[in-house]
C-alpha positions as CSV (number, residue, x, y, z in Angstrom):
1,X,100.4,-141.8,92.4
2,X,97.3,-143.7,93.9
3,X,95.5,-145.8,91.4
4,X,92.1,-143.8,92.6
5,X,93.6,-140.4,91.4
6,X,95.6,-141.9,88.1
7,X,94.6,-140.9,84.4
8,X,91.1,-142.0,83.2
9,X,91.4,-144.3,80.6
10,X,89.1,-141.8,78.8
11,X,90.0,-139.0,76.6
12,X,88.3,-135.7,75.7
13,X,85.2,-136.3,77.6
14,X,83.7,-133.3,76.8
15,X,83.7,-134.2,72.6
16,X,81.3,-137.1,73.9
17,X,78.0,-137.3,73.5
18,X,75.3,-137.7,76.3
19,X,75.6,-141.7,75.1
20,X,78.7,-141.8,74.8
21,X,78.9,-140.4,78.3
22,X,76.5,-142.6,80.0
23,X,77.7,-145.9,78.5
24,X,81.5,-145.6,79.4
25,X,80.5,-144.8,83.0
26,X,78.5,-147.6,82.7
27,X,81.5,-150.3,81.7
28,X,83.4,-148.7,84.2
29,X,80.8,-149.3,86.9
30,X,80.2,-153.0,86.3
31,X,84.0,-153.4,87.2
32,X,83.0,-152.2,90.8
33,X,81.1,-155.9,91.6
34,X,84.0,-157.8,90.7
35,X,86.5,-155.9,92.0
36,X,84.2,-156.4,95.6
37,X,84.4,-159.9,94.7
38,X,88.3,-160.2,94.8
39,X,87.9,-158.9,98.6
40,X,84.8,-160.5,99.9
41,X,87.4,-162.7,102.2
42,X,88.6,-159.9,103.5
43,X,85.2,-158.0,104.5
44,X,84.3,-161.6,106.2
45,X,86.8,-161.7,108.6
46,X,85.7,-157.8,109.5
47,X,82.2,-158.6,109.6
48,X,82.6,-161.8,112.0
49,X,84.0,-159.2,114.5
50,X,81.9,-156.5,114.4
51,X,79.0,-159.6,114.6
52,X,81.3,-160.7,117.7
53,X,81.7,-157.5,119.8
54,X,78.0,-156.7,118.9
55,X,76.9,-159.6,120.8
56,X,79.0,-158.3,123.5
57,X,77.4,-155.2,123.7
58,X,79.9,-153.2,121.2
59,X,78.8,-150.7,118.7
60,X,80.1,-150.4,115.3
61,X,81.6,-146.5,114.3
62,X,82.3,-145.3,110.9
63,X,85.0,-142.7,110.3
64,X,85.3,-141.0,106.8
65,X,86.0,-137.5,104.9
66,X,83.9,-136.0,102.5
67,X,82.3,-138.6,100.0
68,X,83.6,-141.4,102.0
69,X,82.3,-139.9,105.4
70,X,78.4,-139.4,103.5
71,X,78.6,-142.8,102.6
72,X,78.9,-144.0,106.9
73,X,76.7,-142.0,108.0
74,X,73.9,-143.1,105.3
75,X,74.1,-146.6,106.1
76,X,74.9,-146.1,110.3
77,X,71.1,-144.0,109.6
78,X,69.4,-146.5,107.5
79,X,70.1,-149.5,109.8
80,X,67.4,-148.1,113.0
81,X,64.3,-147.9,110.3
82,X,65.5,-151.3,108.2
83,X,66.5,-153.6,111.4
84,X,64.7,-151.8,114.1
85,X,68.1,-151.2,116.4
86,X,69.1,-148.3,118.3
87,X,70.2,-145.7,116.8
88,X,73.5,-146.0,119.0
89,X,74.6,-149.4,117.8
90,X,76.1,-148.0,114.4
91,X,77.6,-144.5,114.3
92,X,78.6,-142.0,111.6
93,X,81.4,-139.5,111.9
94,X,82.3,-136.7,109.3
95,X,85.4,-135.0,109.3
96,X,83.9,-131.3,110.0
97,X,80.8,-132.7,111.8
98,X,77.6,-132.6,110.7
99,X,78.1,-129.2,108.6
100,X,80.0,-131.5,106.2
101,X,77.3,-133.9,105.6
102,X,76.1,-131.1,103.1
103,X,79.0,-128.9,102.3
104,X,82.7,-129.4,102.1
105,X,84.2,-128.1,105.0
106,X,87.7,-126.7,104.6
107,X,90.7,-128.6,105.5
108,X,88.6,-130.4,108.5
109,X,89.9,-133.6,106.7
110,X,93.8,-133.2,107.7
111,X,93.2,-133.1,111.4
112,X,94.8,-136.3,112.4
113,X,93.7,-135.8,116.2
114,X,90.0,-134.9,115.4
115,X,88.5,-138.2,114.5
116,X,89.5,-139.7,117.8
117,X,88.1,-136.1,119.9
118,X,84.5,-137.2,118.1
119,X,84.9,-140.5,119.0
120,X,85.3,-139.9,122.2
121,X,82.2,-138.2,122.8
122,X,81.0,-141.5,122.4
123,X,82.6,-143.0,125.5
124,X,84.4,-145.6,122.9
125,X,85.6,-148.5,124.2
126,X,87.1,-151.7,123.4
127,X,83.8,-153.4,123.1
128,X,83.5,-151.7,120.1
129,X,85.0,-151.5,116.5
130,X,85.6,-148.4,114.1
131,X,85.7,-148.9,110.8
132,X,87.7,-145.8,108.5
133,X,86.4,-145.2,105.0
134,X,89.0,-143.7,102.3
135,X,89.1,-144.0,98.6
136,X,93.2,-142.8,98.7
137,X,93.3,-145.1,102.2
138,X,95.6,-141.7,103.2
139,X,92.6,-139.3,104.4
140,X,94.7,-137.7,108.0
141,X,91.4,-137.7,109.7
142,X,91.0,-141.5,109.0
143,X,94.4,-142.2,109.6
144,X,94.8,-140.4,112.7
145,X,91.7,-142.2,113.9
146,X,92.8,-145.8,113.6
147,X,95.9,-145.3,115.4
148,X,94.4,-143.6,118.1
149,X,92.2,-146.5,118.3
150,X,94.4,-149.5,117.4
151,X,96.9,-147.8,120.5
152,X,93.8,-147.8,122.8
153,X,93.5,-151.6,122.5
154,X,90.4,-151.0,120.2
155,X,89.5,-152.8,117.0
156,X,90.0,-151.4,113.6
157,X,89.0,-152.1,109.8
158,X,88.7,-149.6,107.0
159,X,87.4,-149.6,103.5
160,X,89.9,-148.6,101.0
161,X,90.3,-148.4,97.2
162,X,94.1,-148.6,97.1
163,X,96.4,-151.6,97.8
164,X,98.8,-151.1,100.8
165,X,97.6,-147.8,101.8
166,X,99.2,-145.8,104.9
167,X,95.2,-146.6,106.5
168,X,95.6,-150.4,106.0
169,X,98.7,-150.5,108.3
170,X,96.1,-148.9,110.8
171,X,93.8,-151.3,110.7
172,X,93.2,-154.7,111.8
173,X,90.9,-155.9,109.3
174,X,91.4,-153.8,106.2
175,X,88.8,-153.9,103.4
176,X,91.2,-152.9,99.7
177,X,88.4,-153.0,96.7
178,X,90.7,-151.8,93.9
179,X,88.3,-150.4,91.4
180,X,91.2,-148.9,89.2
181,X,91.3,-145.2,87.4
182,X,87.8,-143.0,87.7
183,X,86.1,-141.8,84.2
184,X,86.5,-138.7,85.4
185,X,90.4,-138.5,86.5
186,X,90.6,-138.3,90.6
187,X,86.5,-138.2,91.1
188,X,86.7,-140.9,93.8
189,X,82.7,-140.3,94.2
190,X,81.9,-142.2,91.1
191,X,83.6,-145.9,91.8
192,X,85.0,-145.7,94.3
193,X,82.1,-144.4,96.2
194,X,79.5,-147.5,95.0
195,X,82.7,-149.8,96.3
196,X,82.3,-148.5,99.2
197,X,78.7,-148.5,99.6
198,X,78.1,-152.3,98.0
199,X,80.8,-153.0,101.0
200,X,79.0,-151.1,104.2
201,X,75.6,-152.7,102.5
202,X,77.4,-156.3,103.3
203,X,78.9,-155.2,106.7
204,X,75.5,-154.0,108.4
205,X,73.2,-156.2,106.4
206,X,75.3,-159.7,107.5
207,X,75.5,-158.1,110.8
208,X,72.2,-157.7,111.4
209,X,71.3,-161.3,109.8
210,X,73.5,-162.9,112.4
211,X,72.0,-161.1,115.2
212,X,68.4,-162.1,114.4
213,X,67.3,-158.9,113.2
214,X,65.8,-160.6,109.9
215,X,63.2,-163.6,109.9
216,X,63.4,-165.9,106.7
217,X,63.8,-162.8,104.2
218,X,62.0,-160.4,105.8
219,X,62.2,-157.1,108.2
220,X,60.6,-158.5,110.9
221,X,62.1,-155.3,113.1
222,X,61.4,-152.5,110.7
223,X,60.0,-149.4,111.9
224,X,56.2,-148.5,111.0
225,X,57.2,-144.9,109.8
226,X,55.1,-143.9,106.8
227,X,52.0,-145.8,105.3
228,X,54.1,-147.8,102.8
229,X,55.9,-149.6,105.1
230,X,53.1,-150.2,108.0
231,X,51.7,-151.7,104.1
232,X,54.4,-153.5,103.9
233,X,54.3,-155.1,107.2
234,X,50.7,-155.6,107.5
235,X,51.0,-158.1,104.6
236,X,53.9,-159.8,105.8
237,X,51.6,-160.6,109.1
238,X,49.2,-162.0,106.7
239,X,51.8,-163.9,104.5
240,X,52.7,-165.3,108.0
241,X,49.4,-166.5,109.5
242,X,47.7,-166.6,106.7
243,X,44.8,-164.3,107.8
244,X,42.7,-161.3,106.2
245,X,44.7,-158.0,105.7
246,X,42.4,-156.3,108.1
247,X,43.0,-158.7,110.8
248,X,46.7,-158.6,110.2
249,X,47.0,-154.7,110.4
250,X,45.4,-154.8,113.7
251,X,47.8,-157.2,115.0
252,X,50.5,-155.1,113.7
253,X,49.3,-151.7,115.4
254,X,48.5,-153.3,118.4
255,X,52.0,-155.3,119.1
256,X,53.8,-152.4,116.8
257,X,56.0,-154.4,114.8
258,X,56.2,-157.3,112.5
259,X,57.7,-159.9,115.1
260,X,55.5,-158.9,118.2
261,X,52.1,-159.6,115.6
262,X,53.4,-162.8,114.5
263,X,54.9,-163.9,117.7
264,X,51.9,-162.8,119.5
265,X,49.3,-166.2,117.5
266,X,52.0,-168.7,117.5
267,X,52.9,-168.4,121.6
């Protein structure tokens, strides 16, 4: 049995109080940092190459099922508004398309020749790298995937919570956070699932670091969408060049983002 599915090391959850409830899923979750920790070499070496075929023009995919599939496709989405990139440079696939993103759809998860179809209506290539996301590292869809791609010459990684998984073999640069047993037995959405986030959170984050898209600490690239964040960047024009908050936010509309205003006083 995979250690994601194996018994809680809980009992009779349902005699426990709301407290009770809430602070043993709290222990359990502040295993998840350290078990990220004991792989951090490991999402390196993955994150140096998709930095690599980036600057090559590549694109970075993410392949997942269910929970694991939700959790690409949130970060592949929040990376145009936080870092100002196209909205092609980092992709989200679901097993069942985008039905899935809100309901489970039925078996779409044991096609092993799917994943590689919806990849290809991408025009992949070996520029780029796909990266499969599987609690059990045995999802078909996943698998299937990264051996379509690893026999097309194209770069693989995955993010798995068990060691030696039938998706690791797949991959080039596998990612194993083992987070051990779920309080609830098998419910690979609790742990598991912040694993895997805290990991794509480092993948696209260092990423876009390395590729200039931040300035110091800042967004310089963000996209003005709502009030808060043309807010936000008005007073980082005005941290910047130290000028009135009016004079800053009409830098910022005029140029349209942070690094156009500031760039536009200091050339």
């Amino acid at each position: 049995m995979s250690i994601t599915e194996s018994e809680s090391n809980y009992q009779s959850l349902e005699k426990m109080s709301v407290a009770e409830l809430i602070s043993n899923i709290n222990k359990e979750d502040q295993t998840v940092p350290l078990a990220v920790e004991k792989a951090l070499p490991q999402i390196e070496a993955l994150i140096e190459q998709v930095y690599q075929k980036m600057e090559w023009g590549g694109r970075l995919f993410y392949i997942g099922a269910g929970t694991s599939g939700r959790l690409g496709i949130l970060d592949a989405s929040e990376c145009p508004p936080t870092f100002g990139v196209p909205h092609e440079l980092v992709i989200g696939l679901i097993a069942g398309g985008d039905t899935a993103i809100r309901k489970a759809v039925e078996f779409a998860e044991d096609d092993t020749s799917q994943a590689f179809k919806d990849l290809s209506a991408y025009n992949i290539t070996e520029r780029d790298v796909v990266v499969g996301i599987a609690a059990s590292g045995r999802t078909p869809y996943v698998l299937g995937g990264l051996k379509d791609c690893q026999e097309r010459g194209i770069v693989t990684g995955c993010i798995v919570c068990n060691p030696e998984s039938a998706i690791s073999k797949y991959s080039n640069f596998p990612i194993e956070v083992i987070v051990g047993p779920e309080f609830v037995t098998g419910s690979s959405r609790m742990k598991a699932g912040t694993a895997q986030k805290l990991v794509l959170n480092m993948i696209t984050t260092a990423t876009m670091i390395k590729l200039g898209r931040v300035r110091g600490n800042r967004m310089v690239d963000m996209q003005l969408s709502n009030t808060k964040l043309v807010d936000r960047g008005t007073k980082m024009v005005q941290d910047a060049l130290n000028i009135p908050y009016e004079e800053a936010e009409e830098l910022l509309k005029k140029h349209g983002s942070v690094r156009a205003a500031v760039d536009s006083q200091k050339n």
